[in-house]
MARTI-282524 format. One record per residue (C-alpha): x, y, z; residue number from 0; residue in three letters. Coordinates in nm, 2 decimals. Layout:
BEGIN
      px      py      pz    i   aa
       X       Y       Z  NUM  ala
...
END
This chain:
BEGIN
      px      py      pz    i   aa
   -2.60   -0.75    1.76    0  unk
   -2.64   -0.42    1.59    1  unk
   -2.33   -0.24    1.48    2  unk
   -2.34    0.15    1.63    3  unk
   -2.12    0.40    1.68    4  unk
   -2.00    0.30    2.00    5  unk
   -1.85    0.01    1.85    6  unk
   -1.64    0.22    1.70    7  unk
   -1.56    0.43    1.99    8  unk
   -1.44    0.12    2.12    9  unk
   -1.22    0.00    1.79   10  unk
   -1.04    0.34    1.84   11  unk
   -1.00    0.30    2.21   12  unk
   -0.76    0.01    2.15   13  unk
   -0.53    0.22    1.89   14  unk
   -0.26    0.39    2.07   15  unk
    0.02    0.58    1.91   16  unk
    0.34    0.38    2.01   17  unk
    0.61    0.63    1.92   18  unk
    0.64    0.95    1.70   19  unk
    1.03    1.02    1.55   20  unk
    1.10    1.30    1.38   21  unk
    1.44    1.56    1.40   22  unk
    1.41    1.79    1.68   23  unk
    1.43    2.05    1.40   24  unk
    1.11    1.95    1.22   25  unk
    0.89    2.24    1.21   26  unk
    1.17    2.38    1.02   27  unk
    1.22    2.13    0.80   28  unk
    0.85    2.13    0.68   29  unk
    0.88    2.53    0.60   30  unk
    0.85    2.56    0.21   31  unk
    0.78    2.17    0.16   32  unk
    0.46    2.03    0.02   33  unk
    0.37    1.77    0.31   34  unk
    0.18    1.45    0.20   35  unk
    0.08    1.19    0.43   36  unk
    0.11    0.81    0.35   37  unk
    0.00    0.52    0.59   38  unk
    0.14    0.12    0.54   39  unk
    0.07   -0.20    0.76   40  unk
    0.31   -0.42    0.89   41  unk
    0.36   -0.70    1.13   42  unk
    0.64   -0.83    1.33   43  unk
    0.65   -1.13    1.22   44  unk
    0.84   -1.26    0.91   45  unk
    1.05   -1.04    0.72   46  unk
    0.81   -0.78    0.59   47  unk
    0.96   -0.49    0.84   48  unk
    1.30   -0.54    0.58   49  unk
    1.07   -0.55    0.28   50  unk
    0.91   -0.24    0.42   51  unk
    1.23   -0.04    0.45   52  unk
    1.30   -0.09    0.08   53  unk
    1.01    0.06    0.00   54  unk
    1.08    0.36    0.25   55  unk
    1.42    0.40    0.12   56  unk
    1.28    0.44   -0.23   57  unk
    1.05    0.68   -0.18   58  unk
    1.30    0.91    0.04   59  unk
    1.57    0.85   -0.22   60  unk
    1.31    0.99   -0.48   61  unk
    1.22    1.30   -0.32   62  unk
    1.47    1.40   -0.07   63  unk
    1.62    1.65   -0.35   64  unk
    1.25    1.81   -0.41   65  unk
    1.06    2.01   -0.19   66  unk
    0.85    1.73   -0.04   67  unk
    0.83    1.63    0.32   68  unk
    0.66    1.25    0.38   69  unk
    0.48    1.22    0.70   70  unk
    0.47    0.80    0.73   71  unk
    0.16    0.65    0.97   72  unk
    0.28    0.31    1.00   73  unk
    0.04    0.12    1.15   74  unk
    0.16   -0.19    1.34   75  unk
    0.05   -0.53    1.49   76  unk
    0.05   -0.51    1.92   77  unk
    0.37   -0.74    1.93   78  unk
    0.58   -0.48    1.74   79  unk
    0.88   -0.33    1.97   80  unk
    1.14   -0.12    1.95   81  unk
    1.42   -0.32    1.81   82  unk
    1.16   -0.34    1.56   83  unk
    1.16    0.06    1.55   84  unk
    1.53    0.13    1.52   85  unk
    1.49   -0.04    1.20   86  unk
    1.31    0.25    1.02   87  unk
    1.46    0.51    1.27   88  unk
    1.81    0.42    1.07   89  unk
    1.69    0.61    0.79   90  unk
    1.75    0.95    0.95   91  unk
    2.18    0.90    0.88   92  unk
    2.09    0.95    0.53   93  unk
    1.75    1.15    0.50   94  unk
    1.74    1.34    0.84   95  unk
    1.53    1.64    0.72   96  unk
    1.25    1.51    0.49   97  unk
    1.05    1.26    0.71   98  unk
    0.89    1.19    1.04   99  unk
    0.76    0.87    1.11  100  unk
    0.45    0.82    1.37  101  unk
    0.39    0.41    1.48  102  unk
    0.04    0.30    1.59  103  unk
   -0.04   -0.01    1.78  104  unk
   -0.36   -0.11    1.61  105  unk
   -0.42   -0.32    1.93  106  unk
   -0.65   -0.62    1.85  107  unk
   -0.91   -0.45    1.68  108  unk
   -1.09   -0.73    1.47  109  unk
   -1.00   -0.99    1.72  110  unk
   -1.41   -1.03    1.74  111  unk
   -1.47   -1.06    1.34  112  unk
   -1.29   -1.47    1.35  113  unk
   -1.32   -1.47    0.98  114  unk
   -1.08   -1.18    0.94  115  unk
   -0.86   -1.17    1.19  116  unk
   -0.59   -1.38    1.03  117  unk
   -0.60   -1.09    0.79  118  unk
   -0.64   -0.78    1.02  119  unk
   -0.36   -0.62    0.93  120  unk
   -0.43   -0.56    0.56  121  unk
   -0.79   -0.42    0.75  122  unk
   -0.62   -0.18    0.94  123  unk
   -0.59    0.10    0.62  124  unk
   -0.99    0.08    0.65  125  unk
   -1.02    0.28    0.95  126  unk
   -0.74    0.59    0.91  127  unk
   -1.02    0.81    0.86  128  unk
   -1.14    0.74    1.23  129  unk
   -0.79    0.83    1.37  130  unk
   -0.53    1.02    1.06  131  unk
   -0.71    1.36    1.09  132  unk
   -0.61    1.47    0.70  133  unk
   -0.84    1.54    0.43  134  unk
   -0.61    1.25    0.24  135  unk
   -0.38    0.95    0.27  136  unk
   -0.22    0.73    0.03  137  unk
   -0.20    0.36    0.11  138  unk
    0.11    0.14    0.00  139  unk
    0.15   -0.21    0.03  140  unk
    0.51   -0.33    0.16  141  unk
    0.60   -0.48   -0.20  142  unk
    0.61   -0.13   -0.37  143  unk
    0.89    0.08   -0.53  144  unk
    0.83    0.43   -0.55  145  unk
    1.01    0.62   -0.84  146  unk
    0.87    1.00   -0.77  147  unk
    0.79    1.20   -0.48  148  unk
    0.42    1.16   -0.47  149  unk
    0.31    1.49   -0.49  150  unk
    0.09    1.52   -0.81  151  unk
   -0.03    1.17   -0.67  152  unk
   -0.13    1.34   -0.37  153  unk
   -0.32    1.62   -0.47  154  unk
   -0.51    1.44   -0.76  155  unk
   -0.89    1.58   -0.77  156  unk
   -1.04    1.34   -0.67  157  unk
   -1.39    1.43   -0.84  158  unk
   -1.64    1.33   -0.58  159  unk
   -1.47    0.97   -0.55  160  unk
   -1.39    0.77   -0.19  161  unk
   -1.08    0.64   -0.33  162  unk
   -0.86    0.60   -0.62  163  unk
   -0.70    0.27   -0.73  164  unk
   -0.52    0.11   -1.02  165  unk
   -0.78   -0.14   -1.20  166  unk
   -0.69   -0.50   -1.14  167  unk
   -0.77   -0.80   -1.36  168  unk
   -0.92   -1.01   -1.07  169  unk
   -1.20   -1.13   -1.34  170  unk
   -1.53   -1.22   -1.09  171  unk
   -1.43   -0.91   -0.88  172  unk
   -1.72   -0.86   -0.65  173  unk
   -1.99   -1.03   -0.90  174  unk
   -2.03   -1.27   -0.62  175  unk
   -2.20   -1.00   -0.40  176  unk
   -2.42   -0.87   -0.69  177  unk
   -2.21   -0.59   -0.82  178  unk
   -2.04   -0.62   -1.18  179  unk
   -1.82   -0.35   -1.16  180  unk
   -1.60   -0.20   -1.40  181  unk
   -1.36   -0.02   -1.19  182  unk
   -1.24   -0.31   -0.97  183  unk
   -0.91   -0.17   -0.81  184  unk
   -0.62   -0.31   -0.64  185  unk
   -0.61   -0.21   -0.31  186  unk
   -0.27   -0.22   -0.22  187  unk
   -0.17    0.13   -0.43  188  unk
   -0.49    0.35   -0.30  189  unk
   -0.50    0.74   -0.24  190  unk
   -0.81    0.81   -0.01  191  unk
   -1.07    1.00    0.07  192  unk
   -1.06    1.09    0.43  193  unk
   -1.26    1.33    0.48  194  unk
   -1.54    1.17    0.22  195  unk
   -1.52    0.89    0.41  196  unk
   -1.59    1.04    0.75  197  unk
   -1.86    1.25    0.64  198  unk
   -2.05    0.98    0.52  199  unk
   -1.94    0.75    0.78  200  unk
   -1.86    0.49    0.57  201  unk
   -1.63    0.31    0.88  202  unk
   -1.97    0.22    1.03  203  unk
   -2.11    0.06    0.68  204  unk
   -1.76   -0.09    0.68  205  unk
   -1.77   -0.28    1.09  206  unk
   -2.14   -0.38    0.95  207  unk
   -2.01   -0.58    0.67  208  unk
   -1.74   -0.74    0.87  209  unk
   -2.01   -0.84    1.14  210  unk
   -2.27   -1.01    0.82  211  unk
   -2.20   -1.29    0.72  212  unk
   -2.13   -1.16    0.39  213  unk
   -1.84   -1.40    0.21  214  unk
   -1.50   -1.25    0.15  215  unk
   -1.31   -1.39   -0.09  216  unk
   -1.01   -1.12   -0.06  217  unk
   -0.92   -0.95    0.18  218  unk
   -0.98   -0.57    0.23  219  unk
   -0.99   -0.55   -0.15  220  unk
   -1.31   -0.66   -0.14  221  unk
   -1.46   -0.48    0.10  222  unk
   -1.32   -0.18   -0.02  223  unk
   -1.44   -0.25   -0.41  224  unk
   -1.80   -0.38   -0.23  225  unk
   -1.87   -0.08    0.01  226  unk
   -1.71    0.26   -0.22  227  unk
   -1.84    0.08   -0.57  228  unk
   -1.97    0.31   -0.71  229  unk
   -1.75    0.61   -0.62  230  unk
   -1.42    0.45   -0.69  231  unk
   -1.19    0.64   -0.96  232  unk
   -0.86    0.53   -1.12  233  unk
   -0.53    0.64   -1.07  234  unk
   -0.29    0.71   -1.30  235  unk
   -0.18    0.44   -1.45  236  unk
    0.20    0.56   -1.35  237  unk
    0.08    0.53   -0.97  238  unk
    0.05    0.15   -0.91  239  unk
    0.11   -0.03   -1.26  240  unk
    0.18   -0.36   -1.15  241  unk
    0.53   -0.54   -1.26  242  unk
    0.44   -0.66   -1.60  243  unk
    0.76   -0.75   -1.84  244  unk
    0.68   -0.61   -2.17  245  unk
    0.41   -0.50   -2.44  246  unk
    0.27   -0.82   -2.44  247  unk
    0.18   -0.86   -2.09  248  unk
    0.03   -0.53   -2.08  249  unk
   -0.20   -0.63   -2.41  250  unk
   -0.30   -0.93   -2.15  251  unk
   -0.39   -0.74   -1.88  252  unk
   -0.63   -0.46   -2.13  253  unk
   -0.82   -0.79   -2.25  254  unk
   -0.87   -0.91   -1.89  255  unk
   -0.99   -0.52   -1.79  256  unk
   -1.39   -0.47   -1.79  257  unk
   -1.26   -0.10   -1.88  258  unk
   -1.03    0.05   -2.09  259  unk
   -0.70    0.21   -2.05  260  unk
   -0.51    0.39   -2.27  261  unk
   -0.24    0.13   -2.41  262  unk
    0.02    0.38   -2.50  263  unk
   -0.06    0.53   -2.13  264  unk
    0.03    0.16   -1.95  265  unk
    0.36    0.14   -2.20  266  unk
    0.45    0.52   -2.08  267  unk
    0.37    0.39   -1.70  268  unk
    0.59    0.07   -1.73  269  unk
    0.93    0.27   -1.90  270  unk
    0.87    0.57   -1.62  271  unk
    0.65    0.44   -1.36  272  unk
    0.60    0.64   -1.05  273  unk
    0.54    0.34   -0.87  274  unk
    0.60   -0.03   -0.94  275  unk
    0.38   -0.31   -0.74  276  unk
    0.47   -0.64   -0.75  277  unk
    0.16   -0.79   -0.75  278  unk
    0.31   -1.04   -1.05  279  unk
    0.59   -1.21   -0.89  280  unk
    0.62   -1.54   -0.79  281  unk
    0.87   -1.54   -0.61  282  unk
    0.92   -1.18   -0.53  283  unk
    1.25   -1.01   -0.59  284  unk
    1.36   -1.01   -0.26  285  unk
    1.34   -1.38   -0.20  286  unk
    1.72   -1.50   -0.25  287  unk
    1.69   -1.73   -0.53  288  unk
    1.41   -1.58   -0.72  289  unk
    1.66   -1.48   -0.97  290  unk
    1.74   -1.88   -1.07  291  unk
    1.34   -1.96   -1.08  292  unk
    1.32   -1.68   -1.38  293  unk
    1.25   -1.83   -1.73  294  unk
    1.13   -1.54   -1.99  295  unk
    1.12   -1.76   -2.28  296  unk
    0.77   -1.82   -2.26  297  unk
    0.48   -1.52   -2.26  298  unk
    0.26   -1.75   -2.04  299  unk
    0.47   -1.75   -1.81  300  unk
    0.59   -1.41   -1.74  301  unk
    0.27   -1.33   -1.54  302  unk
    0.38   -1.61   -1.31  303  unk
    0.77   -1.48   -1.23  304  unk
    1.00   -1.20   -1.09  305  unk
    1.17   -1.05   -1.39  306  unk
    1.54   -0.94   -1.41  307  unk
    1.55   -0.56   -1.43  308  unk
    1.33   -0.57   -1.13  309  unk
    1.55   -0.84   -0.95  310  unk
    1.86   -0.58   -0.99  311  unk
    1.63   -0.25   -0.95  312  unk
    1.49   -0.36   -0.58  313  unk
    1.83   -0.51   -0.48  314  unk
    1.99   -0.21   -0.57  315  unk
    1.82   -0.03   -0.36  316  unk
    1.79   -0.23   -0.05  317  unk
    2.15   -0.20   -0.05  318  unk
    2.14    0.18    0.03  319  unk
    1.99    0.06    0.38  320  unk
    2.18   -0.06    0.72  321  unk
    2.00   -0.37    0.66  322  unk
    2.10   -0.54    0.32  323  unk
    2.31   -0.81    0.48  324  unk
    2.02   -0.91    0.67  325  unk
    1.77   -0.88    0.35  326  unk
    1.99   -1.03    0.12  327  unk
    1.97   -1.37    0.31  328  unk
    1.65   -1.38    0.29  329  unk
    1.55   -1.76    0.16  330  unk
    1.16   -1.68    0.17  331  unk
    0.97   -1.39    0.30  332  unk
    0.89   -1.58    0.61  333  unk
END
């Protein structure tokens, strides 16, 4: 059947906003404060709510001192509930004047694309420009630590691009579908376009190419890389750089690239990174005994591991939450 714009009207018939929390005084709160807006995904299943915290706390713990106010669009599977809720409410005791927090239920929007819908969450980010009205967003996957406030990530020009990503090493990228692409990004660090993408309603191209029979390999990331190619920029390296352990892995990752990056840019990003993604880790840091799988004797292997000072950095900070008991027995994510 055709895809039109009625299809759409239907997609954002099923999102409904399932709470908004914020302090009573928040109007106030905002006065003299740069606000930037920043939407995640998350399921009730599993543990990834936890995970999801950590991240939260780290970005409130990096600009609750600044003149920054997040505004967090958390967008949310239809089973998730209200004990589900408090969980992320509990970060008012600490930060009670820099943050409101505004859940969706996403409802089952791609229940009718079979292919995808095991996968719908990481889809829902692809269709905040039907429903966030801002002019931007920034996307963060769960398994992110956020070292700055954001700001200067926020208002980066984006110079007539959709979207702007941190180039990952994924070598085929979308060659599959015809496109050998230079700027292949990783899409779970992404500032976007909004108001590009609505203007050029590029939500319709996107329901089109989830109703083909175009092959997927990835998730959103391809669809994403496929759809925007070729107005896709690069971020920062700062803003995303994935966990890698030393000089060495980042030499790896530059012979991997189709592009270049400054190296001495990558080695500032990994000793002051604005955000760290752990895209490398296997397991991740939060899993309780990633810390006895680590060997770091071998190069080859470090692209395959959690590292130490990453171990200690996100445990250290899920222990400034309500929750650490709870994260720290954590024997798998699931």
């Amino acid at each position: 059947d055709e895809i039109t714009d009625s299809s759409i009207v239907k997609l954002l018939n099923k999102i409904k906003v399932i709470k908004h929390i914020f302090n009573k005084n928040i109007e106030k709160d905002k006065i003299g404060k740069k606000v930037i807006h920043i939407t995640v995904s998350v399921n009730n299943k599993k543990n990834y709510k936890y995970i999801l915290l950590v991240q939260m706390q780290s970005l409130l713990m990096s600009c609750h001192k600044n003149s920054t106010f997040i505004v967090y669009h958390i967008l949310c599977t239809p089973d998730f509930n209200e004990l589900s809720i408090i969980i992320f409410k509990s970060l008012f005791i600490s930060f009670p004047h820099n943050f409101e927090l505004i859940f969706y239920n996403m409802g089952n929007i791609f229940f009718y694309f079979k292919k995808i819908y095991l996968y719908s969450v990481a889809y829902y980010r692809l269709m905040t420009p039907l429903f966030i009205n801002e002019e931007r967003i920034i996307h963060l996957d769960v398994d992110c630590l956020i070292f700055s406030d954001l700001n200067d990530m926020y208002n980066l020009d984006f110079k007539g691009n959709y979207i702007l990503g941190f180039y990952d090493f994924l070598i085929d990228g979308i060659d599959y579908l015809g496109i050998k692409s230079s700027k292949y990004i990783n899409s779970g660090v992404t500032l976007f376009n909004l108001k590009k993408l609505r203007n050029d309603k590029k939500c319709v191209e996107i329901i089109d190419l989830l109703h083909s029979n175009v092959p997927l390999r990835k998730p959103d990331q391809t669809v994403i890389n496929y759809l925007l190619y070729p107005n896709i920029g690069r971020l920062p390296s700062k803003y995303g750089i994935f966990n890698f352990e030393d000089k060495s892995d980042l030499t790896i990752y530059l012979n991997l690239l189709r592009t270049k990056i400054p190296l001495n840019e990558l080695e500032e990003a990994l000793i002051n990174p604005g955000i760290i993604h752990f895209v490398l880790c296997k397991p991740k840091p939060w899993y309780r005994n990633s810390f006895y799988f680590k060997d770091f004797t071998n190069c080859t292997q470090r692209l395959n591991c959690s590292c130490i000072k990453y171990f200690y950095i996100w445990h250290s900070i899920a222990k400034e939450t309500l929750y650490y008991r709870k994260i720290s027995s954590f024997t798998s994510v699931g």
